[in-house]
C-alpha positions as CSV (number, residue, x, y, z in Angstrom):
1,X,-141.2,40.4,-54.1
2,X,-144.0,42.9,-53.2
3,X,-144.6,43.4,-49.4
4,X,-148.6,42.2,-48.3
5,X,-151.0,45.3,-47.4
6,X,-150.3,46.0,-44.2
7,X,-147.4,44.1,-43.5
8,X,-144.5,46.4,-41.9
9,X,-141.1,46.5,-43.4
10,X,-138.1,47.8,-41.2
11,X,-136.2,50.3,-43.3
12,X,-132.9,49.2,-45.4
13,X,-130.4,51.5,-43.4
14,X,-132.0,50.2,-39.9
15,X,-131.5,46.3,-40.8
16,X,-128.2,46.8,-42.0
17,X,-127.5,48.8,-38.3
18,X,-128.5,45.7,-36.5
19,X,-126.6,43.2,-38.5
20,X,-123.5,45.8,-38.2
21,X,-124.3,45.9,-34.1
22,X,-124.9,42.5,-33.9
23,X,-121.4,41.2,-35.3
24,X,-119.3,43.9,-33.6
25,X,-119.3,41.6,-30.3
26,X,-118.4,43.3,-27.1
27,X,-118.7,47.1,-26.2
28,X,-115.7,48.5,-26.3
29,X,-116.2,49.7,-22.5
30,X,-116.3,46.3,-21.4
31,X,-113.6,45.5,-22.7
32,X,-111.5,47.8,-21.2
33,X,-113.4,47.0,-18.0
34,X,-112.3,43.7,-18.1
35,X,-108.7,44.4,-18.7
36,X,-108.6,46.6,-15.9
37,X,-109.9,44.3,-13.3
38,X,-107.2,41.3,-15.0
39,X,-104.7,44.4,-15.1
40,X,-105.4,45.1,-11.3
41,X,-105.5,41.8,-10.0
42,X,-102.4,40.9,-11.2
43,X,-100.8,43.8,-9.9
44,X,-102.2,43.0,-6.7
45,X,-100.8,39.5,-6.6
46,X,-97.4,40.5,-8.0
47,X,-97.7,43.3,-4.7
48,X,-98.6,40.7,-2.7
49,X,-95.7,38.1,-4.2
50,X,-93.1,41.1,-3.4
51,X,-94.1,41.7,0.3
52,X,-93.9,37.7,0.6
53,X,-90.5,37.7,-0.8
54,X,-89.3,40.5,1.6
55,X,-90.4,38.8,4.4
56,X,-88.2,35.4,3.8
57,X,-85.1,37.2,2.7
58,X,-85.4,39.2,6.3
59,X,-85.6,35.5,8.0
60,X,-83.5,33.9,5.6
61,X,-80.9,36.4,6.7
62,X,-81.4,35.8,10.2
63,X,-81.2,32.0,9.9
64,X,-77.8,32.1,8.5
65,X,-76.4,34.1,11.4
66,X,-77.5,31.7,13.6
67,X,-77.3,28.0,14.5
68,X,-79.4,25.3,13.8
69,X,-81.4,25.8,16.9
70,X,-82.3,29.7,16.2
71,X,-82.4,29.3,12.8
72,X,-84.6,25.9,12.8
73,X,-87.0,28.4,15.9
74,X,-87.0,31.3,13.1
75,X,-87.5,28.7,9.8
76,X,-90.8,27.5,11.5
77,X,-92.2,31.0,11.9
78,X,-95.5,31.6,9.8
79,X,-92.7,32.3,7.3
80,X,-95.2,31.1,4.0
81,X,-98.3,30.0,5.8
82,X,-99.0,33.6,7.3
83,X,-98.8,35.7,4.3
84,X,-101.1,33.1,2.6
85,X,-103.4,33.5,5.7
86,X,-103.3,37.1,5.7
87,X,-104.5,37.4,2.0
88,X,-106.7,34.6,2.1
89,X,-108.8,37.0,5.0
90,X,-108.4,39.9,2.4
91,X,-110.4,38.0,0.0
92,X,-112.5,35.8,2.1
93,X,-114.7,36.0,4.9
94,X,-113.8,34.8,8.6
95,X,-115.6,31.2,7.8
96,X,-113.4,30.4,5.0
97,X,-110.4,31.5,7.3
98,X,-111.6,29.0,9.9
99,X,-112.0,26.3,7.8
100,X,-109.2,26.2,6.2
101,X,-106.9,26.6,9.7
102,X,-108.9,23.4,10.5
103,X,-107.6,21.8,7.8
104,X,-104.1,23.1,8.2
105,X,-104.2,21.2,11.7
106,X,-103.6,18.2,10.6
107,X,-101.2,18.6,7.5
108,X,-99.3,20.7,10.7
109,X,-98.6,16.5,11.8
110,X,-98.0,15.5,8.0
111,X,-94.5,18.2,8.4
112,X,-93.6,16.5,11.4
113,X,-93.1,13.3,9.4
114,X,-91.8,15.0,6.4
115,X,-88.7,16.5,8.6
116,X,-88.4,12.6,10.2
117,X,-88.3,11.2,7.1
118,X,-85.9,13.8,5.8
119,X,-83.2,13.5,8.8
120,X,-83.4,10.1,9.1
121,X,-82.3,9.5,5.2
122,X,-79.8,12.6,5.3
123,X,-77.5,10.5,7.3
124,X,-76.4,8.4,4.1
125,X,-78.4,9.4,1.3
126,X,-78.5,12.6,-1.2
127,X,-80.4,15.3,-1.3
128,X,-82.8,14.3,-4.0
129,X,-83.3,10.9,-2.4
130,X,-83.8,12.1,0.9
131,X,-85.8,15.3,0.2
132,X,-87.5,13.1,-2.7
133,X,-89.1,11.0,-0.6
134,X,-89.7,13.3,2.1
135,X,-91.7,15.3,0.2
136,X,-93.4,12.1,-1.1
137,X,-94.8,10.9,2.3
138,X,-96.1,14.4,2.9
139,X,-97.8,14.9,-0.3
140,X,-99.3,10.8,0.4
141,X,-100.2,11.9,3.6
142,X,-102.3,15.0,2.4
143,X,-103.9,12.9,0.0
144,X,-105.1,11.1,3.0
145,X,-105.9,14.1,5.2
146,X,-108.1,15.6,2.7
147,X,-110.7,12.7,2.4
148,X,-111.6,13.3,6.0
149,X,-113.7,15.9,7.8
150,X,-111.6,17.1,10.4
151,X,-112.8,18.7,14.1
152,X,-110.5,20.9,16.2
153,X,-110.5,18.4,18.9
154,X,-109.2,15.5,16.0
155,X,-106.4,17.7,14.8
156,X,-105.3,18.3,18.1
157,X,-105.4,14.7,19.0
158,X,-103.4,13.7,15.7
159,X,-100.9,16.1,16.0
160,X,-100.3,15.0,19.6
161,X,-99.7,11.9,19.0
162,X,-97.7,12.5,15.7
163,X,-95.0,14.5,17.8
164,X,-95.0,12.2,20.7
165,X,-94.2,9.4,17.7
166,X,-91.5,11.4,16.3
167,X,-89.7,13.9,17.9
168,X,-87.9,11.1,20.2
169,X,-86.9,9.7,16.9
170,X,-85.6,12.6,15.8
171,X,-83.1,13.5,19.2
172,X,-80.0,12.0,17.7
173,X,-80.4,13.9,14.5
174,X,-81.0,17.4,16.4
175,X,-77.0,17.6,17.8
176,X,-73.6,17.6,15.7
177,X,-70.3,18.7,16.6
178,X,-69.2,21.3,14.3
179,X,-72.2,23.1,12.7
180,X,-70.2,24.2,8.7
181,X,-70.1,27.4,8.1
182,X,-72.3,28.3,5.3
183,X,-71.2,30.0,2.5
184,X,-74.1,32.0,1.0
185,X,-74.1,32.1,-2.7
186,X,-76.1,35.6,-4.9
187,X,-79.1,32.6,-5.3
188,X,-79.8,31.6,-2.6
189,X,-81.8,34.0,-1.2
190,X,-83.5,34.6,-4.1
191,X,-84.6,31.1,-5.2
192,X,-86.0,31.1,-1.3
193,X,-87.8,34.1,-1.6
194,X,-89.3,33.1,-4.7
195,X,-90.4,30.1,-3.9
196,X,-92.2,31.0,-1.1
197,X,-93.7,34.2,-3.0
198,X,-94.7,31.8,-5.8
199,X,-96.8,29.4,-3.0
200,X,-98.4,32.4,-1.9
201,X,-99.5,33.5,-5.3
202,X,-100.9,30.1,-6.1
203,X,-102.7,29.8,-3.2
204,X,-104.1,33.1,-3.1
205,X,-105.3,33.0,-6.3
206,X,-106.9,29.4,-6.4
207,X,-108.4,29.5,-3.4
208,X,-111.9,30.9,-5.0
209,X,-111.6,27.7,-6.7
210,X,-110.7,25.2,-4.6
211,X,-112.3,26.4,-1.4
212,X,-111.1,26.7,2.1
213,X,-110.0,23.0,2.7
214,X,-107.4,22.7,-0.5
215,X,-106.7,26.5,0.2
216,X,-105.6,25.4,3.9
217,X,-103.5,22.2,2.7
218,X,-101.8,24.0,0.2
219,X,-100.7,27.1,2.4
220,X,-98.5,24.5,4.6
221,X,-96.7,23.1,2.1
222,X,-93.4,22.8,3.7
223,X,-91.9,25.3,1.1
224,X,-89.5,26.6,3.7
225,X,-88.1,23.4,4.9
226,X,-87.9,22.3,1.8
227,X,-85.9,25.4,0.2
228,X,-83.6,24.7,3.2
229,X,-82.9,21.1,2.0
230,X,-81.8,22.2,-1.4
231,X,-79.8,25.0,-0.2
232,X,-78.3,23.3,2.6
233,X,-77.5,20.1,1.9
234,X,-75.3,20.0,-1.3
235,X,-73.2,23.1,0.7
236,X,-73.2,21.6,4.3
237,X,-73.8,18.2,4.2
238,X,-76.8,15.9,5.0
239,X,-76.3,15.7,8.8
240,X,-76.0,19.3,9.8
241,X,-79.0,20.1,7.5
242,X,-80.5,16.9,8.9
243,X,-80.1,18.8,12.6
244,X,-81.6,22.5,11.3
245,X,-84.4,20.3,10.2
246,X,-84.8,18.6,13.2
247,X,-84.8,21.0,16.0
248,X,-87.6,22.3,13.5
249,X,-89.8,19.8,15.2
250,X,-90.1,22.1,18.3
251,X,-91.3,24.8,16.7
252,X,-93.9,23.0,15.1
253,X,-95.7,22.2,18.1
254,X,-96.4,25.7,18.4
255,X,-97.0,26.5,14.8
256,X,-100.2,23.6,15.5
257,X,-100.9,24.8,18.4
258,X,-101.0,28.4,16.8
259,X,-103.2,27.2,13.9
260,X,-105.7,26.0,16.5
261,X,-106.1,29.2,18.4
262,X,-106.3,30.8,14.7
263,X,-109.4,28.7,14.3
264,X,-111.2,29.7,17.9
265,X,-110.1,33.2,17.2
266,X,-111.5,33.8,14.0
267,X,-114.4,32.7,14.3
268,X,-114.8,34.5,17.7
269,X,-113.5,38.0,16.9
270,X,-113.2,37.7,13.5
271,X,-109.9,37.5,11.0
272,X,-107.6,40.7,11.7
273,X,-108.0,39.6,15.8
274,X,-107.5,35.9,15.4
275,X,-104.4,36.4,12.8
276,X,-103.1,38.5,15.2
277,X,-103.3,35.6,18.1
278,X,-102.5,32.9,16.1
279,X,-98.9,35.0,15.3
280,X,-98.3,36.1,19.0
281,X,-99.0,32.5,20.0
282,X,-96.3,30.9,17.2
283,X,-93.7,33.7,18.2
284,X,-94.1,33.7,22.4
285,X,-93.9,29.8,21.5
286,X,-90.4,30.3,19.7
287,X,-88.8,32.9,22.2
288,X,-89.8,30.3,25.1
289,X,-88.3,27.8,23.6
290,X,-84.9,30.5,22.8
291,X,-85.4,31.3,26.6
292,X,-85.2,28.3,28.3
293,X,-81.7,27.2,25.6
294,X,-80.5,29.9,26.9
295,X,-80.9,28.7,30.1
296,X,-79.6,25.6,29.5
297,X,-76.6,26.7,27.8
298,X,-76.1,28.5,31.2
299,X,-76.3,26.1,33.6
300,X,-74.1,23.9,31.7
């Protein structure tokens, strides 16, 4: 059909240029842009997942050598929950940080239950009873948590009262008369480590997603406890893991107390500073608590 006067017609090899352009998709450059951030993130997290893993074998290590009592002092070190914390203030600002120690506070009180539950079932049940339902009541507890806007003063107030509930509960489970000795099996280690490392990766890499309140429920999931329940307790028995679990509960009250101070701090001085408080407070805590043993021991 003939073109109208004055009508303008866009060449034949121009048209056929566009068309070409526009179903190629993507520059090529952005594409390789993209990959390199997915490429470089996930070598980050996998770096990350390895320093993680380090750190639990070193305490893992350390636990075996010891008794219950050191090694329930050195299983409620920031073991998971500070390497989570650590990233989290690589990646986030020092209000994210805070908010989600504020809603670690609580879930701190939601362990303390967990380990009850656990001891108190250990007596007479197995392992997947008694670590099944432990972890049930924490995860039903959490549910709860999170559907409440928490202040420092209420966390501090909840987890108060939690361990004045439970840790006289949990006396007779703390003592036994012959701790076994544990034989350490090539896995162990290992499926520790990578649990913990695999926590870590989740929550660091969610916690764009699901913000600083899920980010700080997640990152105390009793993942250490719990690798110690499935470790321990087919090997040793339900009691003596029952008593490692147990004399957990006195470490904990530092870890919350040490989650609160996180939250001041941060917010004060900002994330390295307040990390760095937050540990020194969970591990003066722990070697208090080693001291006066000690002490004990001696007198005795």
């Amino acid at each position: 059909m003939p073109s109208c006067p004055g009508s303008i017609r866009a060449p034949r090899h121009e048209v056929g240029a566009n068309k070409k352009t526009w179903m190629a998709g993507p520059a090529p450059v952005t594409t390789r842009l993209n990959m390199s951030l997915e490429l470089s993130f996930l070598l980050i997290l996998l770096f990350r997942m390895a320093i993680t893993a380090a750190f639990v074998v070193s305490a893992s290590i350390i636990t075996e050598r010891s008794g219950p009592v050191i090694g329930a002092l050195v299983a409620t070190l920031p073991i998971s929950a500070g390497p989570s914390y650590v990233f989290l203030a690589l990646d986030h600002d020092a209000a994210f940080v805070a908010e989600g120690a504020l809603a670690s506070l609580p879930i701190n009180a939601a362990t303390i239950f967990l380990a009850l539950t656990y001891a108190a079932l250990a007596q007479r049940f197995s392992l997947w009873i008694s670590a099944g339902v432990a972890i049930a009541v924490w995860l039903m507890l959490a549910t709860v948590i999170r559907h409440f806007e928490w202040t420092l003063l209420a966390g501090l107030i909840v987890n108060v009262i939690t361990f004045a509930i439970c840790v006289p509960l949990m006396l007779p489970y703390m003592r036994v008369r012959k701790m076994p000795v544990i034989m350490r099996r090539w896995y162990d280690i290992p499926l520790r480590a990578g649990l913990v490392a695999t926590l870590v990766a989740t929550v660091v890499a969610t916690s764009g997603w699901v913000g600083p309140k899920i980010s700080g429920i997640m990152a105390l999931f009793p993942i250490v406890f719990t690798s110690l329940m499935l470790i321990l307790h087919p090997r040793i028995g339900g009691p003596p893991t029952a008593a490692v679990i147990s004399n957990g509960a006195w470490g904990l009250m530092g870890f919350g107390l040490a989650v609160a101070v996180m939250h001041g701090a941060v917010l004060q001085f900002g994330s390295a500073i307040g990390l760095s408080l937050a540990l020194a407070t969970c591990v003066g805590w722990n070697l208090s608590l080693w001291w006066n043993g000690r002490r004990k021991a001696a007198r005795a």
